[in-house]
Backbone bond lengths (Angstrom), bond angles and torsions (degrees), N, CA, C in turn:
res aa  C-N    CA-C-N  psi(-1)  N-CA   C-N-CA  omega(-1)  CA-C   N-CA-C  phi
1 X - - - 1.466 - - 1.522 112.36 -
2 X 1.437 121.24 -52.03 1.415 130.54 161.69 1.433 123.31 -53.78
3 X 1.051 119.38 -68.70 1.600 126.47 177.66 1.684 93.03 106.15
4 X 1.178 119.20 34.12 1.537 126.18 -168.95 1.200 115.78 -157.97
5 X 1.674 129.20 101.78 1.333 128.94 -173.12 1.742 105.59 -64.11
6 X 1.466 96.92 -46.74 1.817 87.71 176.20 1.254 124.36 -59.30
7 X 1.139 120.69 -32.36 1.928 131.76 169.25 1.313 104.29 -64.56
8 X 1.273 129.45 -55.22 1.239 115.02 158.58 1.634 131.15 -51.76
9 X 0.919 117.49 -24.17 1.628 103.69 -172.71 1.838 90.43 -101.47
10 X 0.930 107.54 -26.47 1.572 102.56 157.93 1.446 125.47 -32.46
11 X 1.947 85.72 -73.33 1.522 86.18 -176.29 1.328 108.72 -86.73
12 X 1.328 140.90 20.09 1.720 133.97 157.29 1.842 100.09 -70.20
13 X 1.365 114.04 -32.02 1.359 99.59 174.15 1.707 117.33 -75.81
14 X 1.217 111.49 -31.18 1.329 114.33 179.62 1.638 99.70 -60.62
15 X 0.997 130.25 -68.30 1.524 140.56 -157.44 1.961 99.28 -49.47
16 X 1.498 103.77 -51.70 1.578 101.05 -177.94 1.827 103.88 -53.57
17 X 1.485 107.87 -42.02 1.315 109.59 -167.24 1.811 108.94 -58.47
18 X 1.473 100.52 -48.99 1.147 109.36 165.19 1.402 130.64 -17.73
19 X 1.917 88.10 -69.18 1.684 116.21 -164.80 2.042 103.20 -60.05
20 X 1.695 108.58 -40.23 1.375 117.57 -175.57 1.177 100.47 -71.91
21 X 1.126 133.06 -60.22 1.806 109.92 -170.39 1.774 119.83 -74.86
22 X 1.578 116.73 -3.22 1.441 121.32 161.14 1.443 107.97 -77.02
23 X 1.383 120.48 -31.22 1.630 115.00 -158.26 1.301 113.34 -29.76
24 X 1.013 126.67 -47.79 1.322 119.33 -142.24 1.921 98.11 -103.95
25 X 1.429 101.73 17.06 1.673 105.45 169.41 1.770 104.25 -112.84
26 X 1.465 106.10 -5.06 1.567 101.47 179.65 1.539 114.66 -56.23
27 X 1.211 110.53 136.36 1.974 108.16 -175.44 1.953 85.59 -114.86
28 X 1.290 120.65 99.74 1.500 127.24 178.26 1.670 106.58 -59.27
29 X 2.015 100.77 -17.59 1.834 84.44 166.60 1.311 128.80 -98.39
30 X 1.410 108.42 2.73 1.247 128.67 -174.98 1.594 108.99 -70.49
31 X 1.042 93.44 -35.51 2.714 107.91 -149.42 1.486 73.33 -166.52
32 X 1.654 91.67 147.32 1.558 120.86 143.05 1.765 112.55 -80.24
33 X 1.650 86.45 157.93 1.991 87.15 -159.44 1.833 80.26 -65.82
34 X 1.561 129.63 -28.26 1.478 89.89 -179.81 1.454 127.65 -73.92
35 X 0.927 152.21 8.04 1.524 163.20 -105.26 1.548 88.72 -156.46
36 X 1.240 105.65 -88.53 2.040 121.73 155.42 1.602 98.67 -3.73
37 X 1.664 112.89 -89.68 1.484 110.20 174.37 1.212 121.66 -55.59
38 X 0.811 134.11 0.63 1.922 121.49 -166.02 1.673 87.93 -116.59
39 X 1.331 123.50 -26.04 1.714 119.40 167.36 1.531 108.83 -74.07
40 X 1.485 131.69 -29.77 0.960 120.34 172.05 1.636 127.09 -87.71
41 X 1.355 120.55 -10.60 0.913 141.52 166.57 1.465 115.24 -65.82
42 X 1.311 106.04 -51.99 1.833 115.87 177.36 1.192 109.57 -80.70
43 X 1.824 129.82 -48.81 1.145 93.10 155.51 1.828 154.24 -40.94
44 X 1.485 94.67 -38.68 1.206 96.05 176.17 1.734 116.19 -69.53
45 X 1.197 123.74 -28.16 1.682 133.33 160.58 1.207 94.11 -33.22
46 X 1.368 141.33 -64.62 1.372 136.86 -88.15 1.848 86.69 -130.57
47 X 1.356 101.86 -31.80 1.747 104.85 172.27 1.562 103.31 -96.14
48 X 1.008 130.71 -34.83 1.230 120.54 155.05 1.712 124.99 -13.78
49 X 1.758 73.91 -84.89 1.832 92.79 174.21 1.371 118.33 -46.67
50 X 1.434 126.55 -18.36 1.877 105.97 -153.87 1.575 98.71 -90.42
51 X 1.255 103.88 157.83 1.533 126.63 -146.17 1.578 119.12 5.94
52 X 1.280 92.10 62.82 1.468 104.78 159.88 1.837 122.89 -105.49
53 X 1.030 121.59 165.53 1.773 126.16 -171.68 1.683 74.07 -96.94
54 X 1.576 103.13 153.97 1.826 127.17 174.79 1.684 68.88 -80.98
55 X 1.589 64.14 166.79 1.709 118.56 164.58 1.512 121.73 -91.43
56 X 1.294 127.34 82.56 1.528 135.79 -170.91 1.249 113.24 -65.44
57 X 1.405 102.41 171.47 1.743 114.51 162.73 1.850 85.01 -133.39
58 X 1.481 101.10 144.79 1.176 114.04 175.24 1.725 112.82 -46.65
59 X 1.333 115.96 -15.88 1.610 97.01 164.10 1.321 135.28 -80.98
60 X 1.983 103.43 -6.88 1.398 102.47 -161.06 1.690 90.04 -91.54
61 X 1.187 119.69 11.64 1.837 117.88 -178.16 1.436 103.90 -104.46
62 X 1.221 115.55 -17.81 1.781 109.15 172.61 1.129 125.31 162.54
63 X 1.362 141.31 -168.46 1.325 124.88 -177.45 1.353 105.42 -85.26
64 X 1.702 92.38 175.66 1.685 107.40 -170.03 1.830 109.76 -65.35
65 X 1.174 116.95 160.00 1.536 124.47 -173.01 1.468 101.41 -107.87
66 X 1.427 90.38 -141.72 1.957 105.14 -168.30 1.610 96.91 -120.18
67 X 1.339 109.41 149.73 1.451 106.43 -160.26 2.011 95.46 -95.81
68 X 1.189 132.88 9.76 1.265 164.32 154.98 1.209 126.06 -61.02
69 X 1.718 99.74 -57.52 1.394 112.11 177.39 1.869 134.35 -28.36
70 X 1.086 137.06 148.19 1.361 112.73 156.79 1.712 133.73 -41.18
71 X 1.391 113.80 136.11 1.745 94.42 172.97 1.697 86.27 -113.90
72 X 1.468 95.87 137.40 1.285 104.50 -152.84 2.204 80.75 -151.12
73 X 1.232 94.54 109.60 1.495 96.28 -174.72 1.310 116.83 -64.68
74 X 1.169 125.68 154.10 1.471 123.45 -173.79 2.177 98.01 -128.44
75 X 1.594 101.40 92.41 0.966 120.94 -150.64 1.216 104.28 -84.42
76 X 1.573 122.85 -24.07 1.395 120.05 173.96 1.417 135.40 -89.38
77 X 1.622 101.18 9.30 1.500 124.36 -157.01 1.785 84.65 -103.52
78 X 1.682 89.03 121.31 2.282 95.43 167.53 1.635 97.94 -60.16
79 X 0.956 126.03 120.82 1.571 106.35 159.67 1.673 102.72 -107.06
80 X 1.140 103.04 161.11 1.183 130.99 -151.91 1.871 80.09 -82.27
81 X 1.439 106.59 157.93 1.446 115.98 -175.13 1.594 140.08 -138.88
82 X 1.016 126.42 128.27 1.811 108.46 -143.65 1.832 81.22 -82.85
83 X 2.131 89.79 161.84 1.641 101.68 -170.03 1.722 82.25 -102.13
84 X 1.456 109.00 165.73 1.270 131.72 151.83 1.607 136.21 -56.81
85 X 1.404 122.30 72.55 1.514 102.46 -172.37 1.685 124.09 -47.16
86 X 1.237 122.06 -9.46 1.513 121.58 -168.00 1.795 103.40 -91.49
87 X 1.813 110.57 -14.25 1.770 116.25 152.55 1.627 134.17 -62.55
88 X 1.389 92.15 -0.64 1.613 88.28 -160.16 1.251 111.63 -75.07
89 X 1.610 113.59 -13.37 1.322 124.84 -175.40 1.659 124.67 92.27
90 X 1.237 110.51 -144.41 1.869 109.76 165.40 1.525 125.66 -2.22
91 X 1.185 125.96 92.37 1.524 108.25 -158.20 1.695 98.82 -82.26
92 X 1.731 130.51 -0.09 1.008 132.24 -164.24 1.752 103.15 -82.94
93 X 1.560 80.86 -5.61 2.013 84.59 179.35 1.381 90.54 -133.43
94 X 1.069 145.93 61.90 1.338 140.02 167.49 1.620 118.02 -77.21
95 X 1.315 120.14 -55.54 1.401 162.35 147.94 2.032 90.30 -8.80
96 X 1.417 100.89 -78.28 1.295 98.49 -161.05 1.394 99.03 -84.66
97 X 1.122 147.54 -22.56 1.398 149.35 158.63 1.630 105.10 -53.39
98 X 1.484 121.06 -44.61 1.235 103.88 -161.27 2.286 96.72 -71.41
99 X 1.385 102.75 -25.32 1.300 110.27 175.04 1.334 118.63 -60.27
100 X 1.127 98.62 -42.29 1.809 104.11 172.93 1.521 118.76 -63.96
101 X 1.399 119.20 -27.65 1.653 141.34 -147.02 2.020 81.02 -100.17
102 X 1.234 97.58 -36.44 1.763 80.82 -170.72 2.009 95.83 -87.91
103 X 1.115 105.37 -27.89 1.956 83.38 165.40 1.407 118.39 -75.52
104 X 1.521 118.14 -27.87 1.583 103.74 170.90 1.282 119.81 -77.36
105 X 1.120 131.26 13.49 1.410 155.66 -145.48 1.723 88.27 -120.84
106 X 1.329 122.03 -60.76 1.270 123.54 169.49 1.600 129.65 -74.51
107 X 1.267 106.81 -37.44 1.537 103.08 161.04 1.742 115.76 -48.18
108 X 1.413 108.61 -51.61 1.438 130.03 -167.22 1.700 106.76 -33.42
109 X 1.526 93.26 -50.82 1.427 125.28 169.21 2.205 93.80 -16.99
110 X 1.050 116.50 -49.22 1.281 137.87 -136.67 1.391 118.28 11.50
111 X 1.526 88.63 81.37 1.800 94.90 168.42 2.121 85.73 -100.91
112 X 0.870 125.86 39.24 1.460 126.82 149.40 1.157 123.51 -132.22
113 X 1.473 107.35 154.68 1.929 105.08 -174.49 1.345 110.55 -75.37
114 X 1.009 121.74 158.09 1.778 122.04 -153.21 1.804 112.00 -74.11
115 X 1.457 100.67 -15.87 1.993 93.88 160.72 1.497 113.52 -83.07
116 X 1.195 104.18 -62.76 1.952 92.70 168.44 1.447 126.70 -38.80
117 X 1.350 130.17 -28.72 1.574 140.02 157.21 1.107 111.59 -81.56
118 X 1.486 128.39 -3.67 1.674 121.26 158.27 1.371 102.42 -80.70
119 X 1.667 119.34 -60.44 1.500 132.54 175.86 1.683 105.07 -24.85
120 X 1.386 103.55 -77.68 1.311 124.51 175.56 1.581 112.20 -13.44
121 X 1.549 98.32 -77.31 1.111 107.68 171.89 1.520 147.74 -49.91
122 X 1.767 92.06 -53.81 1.799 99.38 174.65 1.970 100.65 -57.37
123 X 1.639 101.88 -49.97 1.464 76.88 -164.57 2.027 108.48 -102.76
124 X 1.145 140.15 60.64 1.317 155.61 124.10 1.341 147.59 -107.16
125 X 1.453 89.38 -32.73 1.531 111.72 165.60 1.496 128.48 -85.68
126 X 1.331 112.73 -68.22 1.143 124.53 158.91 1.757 133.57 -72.63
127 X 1.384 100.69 -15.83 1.808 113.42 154.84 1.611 103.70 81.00
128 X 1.374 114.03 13.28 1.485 109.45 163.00 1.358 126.32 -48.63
129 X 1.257 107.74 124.74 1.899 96.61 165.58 1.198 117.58 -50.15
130 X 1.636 109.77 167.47 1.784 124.04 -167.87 2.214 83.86 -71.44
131 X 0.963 105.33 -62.80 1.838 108.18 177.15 1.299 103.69 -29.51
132 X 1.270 121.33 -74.81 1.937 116.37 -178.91 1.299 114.95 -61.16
133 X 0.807 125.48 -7.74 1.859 134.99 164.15 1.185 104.05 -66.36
134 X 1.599 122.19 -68.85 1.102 143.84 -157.21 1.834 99.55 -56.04
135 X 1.417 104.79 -34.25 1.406 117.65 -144.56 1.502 87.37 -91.58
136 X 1.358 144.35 -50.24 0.728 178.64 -119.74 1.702 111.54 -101.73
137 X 0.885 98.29 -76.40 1.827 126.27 174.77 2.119 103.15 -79.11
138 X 1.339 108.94 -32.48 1.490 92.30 178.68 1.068 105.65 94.48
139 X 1.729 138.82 17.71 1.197 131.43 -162.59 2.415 101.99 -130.24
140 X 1.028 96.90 -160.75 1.135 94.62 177.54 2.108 100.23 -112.35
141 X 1.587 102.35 166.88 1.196 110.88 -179.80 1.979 105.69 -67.16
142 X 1.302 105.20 -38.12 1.412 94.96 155.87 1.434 153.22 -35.85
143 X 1.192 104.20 -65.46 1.903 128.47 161.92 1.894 93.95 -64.27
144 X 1.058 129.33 -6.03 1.490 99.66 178.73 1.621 97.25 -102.13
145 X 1.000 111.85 -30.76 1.673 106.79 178.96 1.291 114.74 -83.17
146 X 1.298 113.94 -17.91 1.692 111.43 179.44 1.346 81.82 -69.64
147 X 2.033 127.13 -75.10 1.561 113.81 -164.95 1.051 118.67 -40.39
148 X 1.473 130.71 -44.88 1.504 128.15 177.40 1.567 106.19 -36.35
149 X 1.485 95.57 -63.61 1.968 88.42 -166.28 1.217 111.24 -57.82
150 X 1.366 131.75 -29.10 1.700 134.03 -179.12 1.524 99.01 -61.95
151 X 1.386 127.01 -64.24 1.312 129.95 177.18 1.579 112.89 -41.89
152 X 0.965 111.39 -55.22 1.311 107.89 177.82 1.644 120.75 -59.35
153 X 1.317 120.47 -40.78 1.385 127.44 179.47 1.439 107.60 -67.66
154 X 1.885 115.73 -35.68 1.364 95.81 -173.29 1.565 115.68 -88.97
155 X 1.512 111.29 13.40 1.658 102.76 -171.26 1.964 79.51 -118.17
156 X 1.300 136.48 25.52 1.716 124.13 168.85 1.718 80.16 -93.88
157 X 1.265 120.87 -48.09 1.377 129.31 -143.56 1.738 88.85 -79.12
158 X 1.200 134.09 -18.32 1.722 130.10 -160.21 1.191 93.56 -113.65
159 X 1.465 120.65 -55.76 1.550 128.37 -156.51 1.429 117.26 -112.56
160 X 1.393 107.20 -171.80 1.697 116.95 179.25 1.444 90.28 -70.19
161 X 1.735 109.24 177.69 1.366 129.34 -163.76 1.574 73.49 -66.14
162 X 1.645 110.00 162.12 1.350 123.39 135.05 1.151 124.12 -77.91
163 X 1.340 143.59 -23.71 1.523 126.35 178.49 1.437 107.22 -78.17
164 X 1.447 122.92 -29.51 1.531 127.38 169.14 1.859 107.97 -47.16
165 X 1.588 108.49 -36.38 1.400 93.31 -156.47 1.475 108.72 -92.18
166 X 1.610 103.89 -3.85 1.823 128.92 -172.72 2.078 87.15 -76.97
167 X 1.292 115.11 -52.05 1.713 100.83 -169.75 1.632 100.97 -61.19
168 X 1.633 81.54 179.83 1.681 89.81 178.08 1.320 92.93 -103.47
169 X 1.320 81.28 167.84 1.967 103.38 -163.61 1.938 93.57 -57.23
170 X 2.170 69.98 171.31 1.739 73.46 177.96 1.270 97.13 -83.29
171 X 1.524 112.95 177.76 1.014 132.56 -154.79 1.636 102.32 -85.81
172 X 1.378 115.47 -45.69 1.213 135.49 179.49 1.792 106.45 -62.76
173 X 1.250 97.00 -27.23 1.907 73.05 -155.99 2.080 107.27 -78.15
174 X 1.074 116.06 15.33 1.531 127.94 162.51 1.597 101.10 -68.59
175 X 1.318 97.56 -54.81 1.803 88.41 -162.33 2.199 105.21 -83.68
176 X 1.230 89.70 -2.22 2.037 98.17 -178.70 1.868 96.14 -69.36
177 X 1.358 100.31 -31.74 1.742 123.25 -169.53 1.350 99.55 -65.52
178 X 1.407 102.09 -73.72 1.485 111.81 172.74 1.507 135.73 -41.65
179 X 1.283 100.30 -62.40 1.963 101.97 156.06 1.264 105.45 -28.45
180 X 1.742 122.82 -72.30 0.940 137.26 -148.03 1.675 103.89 -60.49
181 X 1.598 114.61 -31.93 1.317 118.86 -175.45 1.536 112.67 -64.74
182 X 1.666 115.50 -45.77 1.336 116.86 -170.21 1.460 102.43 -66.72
183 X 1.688 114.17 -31.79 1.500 98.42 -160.36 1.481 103.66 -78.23
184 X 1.446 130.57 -11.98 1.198 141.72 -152.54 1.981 84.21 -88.18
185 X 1.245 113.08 -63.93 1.732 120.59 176.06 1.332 104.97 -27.55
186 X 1.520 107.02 -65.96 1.205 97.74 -162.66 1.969 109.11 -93.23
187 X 1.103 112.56 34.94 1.657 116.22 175.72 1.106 100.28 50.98
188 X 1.509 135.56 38.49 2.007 125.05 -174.92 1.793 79.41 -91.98
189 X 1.588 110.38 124.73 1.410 101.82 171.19 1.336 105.80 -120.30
190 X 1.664 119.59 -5.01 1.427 95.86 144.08 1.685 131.10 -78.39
191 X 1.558 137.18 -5.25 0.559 115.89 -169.08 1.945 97.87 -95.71
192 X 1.424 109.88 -15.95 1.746 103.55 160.17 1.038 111.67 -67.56
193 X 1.499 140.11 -39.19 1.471 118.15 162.62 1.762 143.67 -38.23
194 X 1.443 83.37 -28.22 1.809 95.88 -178.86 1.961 105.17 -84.18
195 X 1.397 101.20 -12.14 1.972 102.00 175.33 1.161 84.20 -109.19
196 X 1.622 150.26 44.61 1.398 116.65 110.13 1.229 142.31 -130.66
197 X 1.408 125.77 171.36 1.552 111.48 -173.30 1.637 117.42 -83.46
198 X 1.226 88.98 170.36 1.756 92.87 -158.60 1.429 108.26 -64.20
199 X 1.855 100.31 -17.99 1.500 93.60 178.84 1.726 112.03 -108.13
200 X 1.075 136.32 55.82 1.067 131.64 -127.07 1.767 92.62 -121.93
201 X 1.353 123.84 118.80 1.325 123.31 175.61 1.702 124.19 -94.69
202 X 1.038 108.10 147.14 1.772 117.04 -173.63 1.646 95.39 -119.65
203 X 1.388 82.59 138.76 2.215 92.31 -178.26 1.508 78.68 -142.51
204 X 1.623 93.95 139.51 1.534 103.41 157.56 1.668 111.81 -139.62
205 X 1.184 121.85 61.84 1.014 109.73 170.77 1.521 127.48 -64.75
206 X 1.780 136.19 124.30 1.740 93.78 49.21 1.842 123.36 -95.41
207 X 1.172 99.60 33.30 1.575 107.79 -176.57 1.430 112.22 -104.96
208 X 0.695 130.97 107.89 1.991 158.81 -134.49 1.756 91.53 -65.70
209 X 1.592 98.75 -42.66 1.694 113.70 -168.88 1.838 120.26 -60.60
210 X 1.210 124.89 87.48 1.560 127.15 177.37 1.813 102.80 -81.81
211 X 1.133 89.82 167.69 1.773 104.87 167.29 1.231 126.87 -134.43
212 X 1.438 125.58 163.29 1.295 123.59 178.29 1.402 117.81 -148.58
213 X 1.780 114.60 117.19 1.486 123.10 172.89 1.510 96.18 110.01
214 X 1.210 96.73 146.86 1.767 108.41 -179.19 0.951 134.30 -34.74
215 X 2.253 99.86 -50.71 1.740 110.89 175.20 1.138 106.17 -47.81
216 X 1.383 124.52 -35.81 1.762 119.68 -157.57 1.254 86.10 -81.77
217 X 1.129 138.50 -97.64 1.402 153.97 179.33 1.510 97.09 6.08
218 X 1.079 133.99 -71.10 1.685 146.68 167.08 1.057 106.92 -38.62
219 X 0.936 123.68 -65.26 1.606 128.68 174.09 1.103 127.49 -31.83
220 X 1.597 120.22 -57.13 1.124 136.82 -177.21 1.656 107.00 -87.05
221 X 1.185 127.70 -15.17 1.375 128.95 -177.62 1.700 93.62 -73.02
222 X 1.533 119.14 -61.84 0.928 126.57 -168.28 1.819 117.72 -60.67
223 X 1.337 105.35 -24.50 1.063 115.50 176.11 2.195 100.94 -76.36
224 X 1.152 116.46 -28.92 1.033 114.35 -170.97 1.541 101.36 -74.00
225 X 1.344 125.71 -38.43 1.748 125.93 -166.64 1.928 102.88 -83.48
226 X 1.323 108.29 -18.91 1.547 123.56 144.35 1.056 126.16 -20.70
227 X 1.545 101.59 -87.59 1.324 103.84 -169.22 1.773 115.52 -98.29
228 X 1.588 129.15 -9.03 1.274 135.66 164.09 1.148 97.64 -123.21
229 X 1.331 135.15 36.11 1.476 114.70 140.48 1.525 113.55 79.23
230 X 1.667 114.44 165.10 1.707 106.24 157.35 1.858 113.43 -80.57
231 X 1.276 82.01 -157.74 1.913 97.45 172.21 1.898 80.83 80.72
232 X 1.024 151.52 71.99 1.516 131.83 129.97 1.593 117.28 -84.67
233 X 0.857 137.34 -155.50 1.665 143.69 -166.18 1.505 106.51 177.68
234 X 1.095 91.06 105.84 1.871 92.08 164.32 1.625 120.37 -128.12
235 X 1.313 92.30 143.61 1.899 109.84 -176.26 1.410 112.31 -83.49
236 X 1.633 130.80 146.76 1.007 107.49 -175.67 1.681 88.20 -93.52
237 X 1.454 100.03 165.19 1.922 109.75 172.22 1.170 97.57 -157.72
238 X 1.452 125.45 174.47 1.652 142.86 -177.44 1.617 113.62 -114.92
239 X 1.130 120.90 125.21 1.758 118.31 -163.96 1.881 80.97 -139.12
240 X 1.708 104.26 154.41 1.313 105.20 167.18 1.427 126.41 50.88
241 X 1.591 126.68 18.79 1.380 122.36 -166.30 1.390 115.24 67.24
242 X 1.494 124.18 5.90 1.492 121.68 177.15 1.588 111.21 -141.05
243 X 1.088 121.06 169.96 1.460 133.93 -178.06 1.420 107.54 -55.41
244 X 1.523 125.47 166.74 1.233 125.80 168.29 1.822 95.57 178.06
245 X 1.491 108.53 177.30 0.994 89.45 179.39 1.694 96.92 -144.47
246 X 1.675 120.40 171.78 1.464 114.36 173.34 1.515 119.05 -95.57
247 X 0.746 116.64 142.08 1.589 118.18 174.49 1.103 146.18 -115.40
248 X 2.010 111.64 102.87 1.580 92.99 -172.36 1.227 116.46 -114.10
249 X 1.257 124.26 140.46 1.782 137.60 177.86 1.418 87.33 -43.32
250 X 1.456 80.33 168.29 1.796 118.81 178.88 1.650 107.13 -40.78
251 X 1.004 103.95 -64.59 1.754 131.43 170.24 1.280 125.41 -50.68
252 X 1.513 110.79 -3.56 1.599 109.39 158.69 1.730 102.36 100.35
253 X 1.266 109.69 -36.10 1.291 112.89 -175.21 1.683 121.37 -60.76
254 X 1.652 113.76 145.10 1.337 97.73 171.91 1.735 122.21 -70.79
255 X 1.405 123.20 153.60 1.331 120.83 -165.10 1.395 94.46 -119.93
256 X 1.544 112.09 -78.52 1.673 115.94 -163.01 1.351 108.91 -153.84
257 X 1.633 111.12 171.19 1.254 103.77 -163.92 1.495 83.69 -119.77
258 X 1.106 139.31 147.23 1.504 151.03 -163.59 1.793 105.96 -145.83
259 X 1.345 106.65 116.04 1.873 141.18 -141.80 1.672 83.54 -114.97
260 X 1.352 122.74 138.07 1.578 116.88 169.34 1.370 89.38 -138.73
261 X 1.549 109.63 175.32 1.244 103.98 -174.48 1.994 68.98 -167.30
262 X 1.401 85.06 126.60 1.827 95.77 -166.33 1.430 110.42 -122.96
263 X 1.597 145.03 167.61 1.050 126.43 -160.95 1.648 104.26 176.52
264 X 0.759 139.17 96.27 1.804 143.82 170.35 1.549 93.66 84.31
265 X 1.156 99.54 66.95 2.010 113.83 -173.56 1.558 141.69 37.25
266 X 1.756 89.74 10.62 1.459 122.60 168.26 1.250 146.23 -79.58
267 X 1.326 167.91 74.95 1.372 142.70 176.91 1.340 128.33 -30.75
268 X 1.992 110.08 99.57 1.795 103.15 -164.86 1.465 96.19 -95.81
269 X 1.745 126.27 -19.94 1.272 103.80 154.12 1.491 101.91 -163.73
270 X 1.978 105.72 169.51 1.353 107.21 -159.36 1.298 96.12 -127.69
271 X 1.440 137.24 143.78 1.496 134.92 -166.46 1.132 91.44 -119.91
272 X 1.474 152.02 112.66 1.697 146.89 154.14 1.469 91.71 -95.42
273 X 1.691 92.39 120.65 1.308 128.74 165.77 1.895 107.37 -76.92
274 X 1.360 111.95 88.17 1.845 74.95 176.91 1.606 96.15 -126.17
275 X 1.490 72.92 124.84 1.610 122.65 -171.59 1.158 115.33 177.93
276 X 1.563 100.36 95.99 1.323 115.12 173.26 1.508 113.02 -65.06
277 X 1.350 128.34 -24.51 1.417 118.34 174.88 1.716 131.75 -58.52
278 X 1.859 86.58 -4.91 1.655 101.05 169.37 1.533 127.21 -70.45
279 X 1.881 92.23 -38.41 1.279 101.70 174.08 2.145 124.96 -30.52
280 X 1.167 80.27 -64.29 1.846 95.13 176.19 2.023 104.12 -35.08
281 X 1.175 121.70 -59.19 1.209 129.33 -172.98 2.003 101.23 -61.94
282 X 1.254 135.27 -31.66 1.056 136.64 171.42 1.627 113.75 -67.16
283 X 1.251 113.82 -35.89 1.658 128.04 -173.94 1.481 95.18 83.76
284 X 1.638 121.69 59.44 1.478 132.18 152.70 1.033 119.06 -101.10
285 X 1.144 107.54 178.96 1.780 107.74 -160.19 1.840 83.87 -110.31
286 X 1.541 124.43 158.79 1.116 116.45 179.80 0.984 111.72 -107.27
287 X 1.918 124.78 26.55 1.498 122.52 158.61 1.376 80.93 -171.41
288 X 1.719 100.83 157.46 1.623 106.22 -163.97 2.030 90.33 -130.98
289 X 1.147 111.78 134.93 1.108 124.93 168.00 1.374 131.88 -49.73
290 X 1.872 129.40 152.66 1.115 111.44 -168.45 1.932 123.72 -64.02
């Protein structure tokens, strides 16, 4: 709903606080205590959000640049923030959580107004009935399925299919990661050129500047072993219901967390998070030894 793991674990404390000083107004025949929490939870989303700016990815601010250009951080901009797959909890549902984690992953996006990305959410992600929605939000079982269908139409028209993002990954795109990791170790940047697609975009926020298509992508890789050199090290980890990996410079230090999202044995695009202050939320170390 946030597009912010810290806003979220924020407001998981707000919501308990919430839930303790209501207790004693809960009617158990009224709502189930989960229903109860998941209304206080969304409410609190929902005041959160009002007149607030979304949470971007450097594409939703403009078209792609020059892979040359200055990266010149854009420090006042919320950017939107990858979640932790190792939070999701229950690993006996990991699978369909991590499926759910890559559509809230796209809502997050918020190219929807913040009740249709509640809708969205309570009932795709979290699998509430249209009734506990209803119950939930204060609305009728009607208005939740009409928003559903709006939500749904405006993320076919923005995003990848939704039923594509409901399966589990392909099977392959772990080891597309992996290639991609050794060639990244050893700075081979033609052999990262051959794991990506021709249309393949690079975002690094907090630097405003994205790219688009391989040359760029190449470009800027090469420009990266440039100016810090080889010797990096990256871990593999899970962000968004999909692979990604951590990244530390030459120097041991943590750098960024880098989000892929892979597809007909390709990388169609790569999100570098750099912000090492993410690291902590992964359970990384914020510099890795020789």
């Amino acid at each position: 709903m946030l597009g912010s793991f810290q806003e979220a674990e924020d407001l998981v404390q707000e919501t308990l606080l919430r839930a303790w000083k209501a207790a004693d107004r809960f009617d158990s025949g009224k709502a189930s205590l989960r229903t109860w929490l998941h209304r206080i939870a969304t409410n609190a989303c929902l005041t959160a959000l009002e007149g607030r700016a979304r949470r971007p990815l450097p594409s939703g601010l403009g078209g792609p640049g020059d892979p040359l250009a200055p990266l010149t951080p854009s420090l006042d901009v919320p950017w939107l923030q990858p979640f932790p797959d190792a939070r999701l909890g229950d690993p006996a549902e990991a699978a369909q959580q991590r499926a759910g984690l890559r559509l809230a992953w796209v809502a997050a996006l918020q190219l929807l107004p913040a009740r249709q990305r509640a809708v969205l959410v309570l009932r795709e992600v979290l699998q509430l009935s249209a009734a506990e929605v209803a119950d939930v939000l204060d609305t009728s079982v009607a208005s939740v399925n009409s928003g559903l269908q709006r939500a749904r139409a405006a993320l076919r028209a923005a995003a990848p299919a939704l039923d594509e993002l409901r399966e589990p990954g392909d099977p392959g795109e772990r080891a597309v990661v992996e290639r991609y990791l050794v060639a990244f170790e050893a700075a081979d940047v033609p052999a990262l050129s051959r794991l990506l697609a021709d249309d393949v975009a690079l975002e690094m926020p907090p630097v405003a500047l994205w790219l688009l298509g391989r040359a760029h992508y190449r470009a800027f890789v090469e420009r990266v072993f440039a100016m810090r050199g080889p010797g990096w090290r990256l871990l593999p980890v899970a962000a968004n219901g999909g692979p990604a990996l951590a990244a530390y410079a030459p120097d041991g230090r943590a750098h960024s967390l880098q989000v892929f999202e892979v597809a007909g044995g390709l990388i169609r695009r790569g999100v570098t998070f750099v912000d090492p202050a993410l690291f902590a939320s992964f359970g990384l170390p914020a510099a890795l030894g020789a």
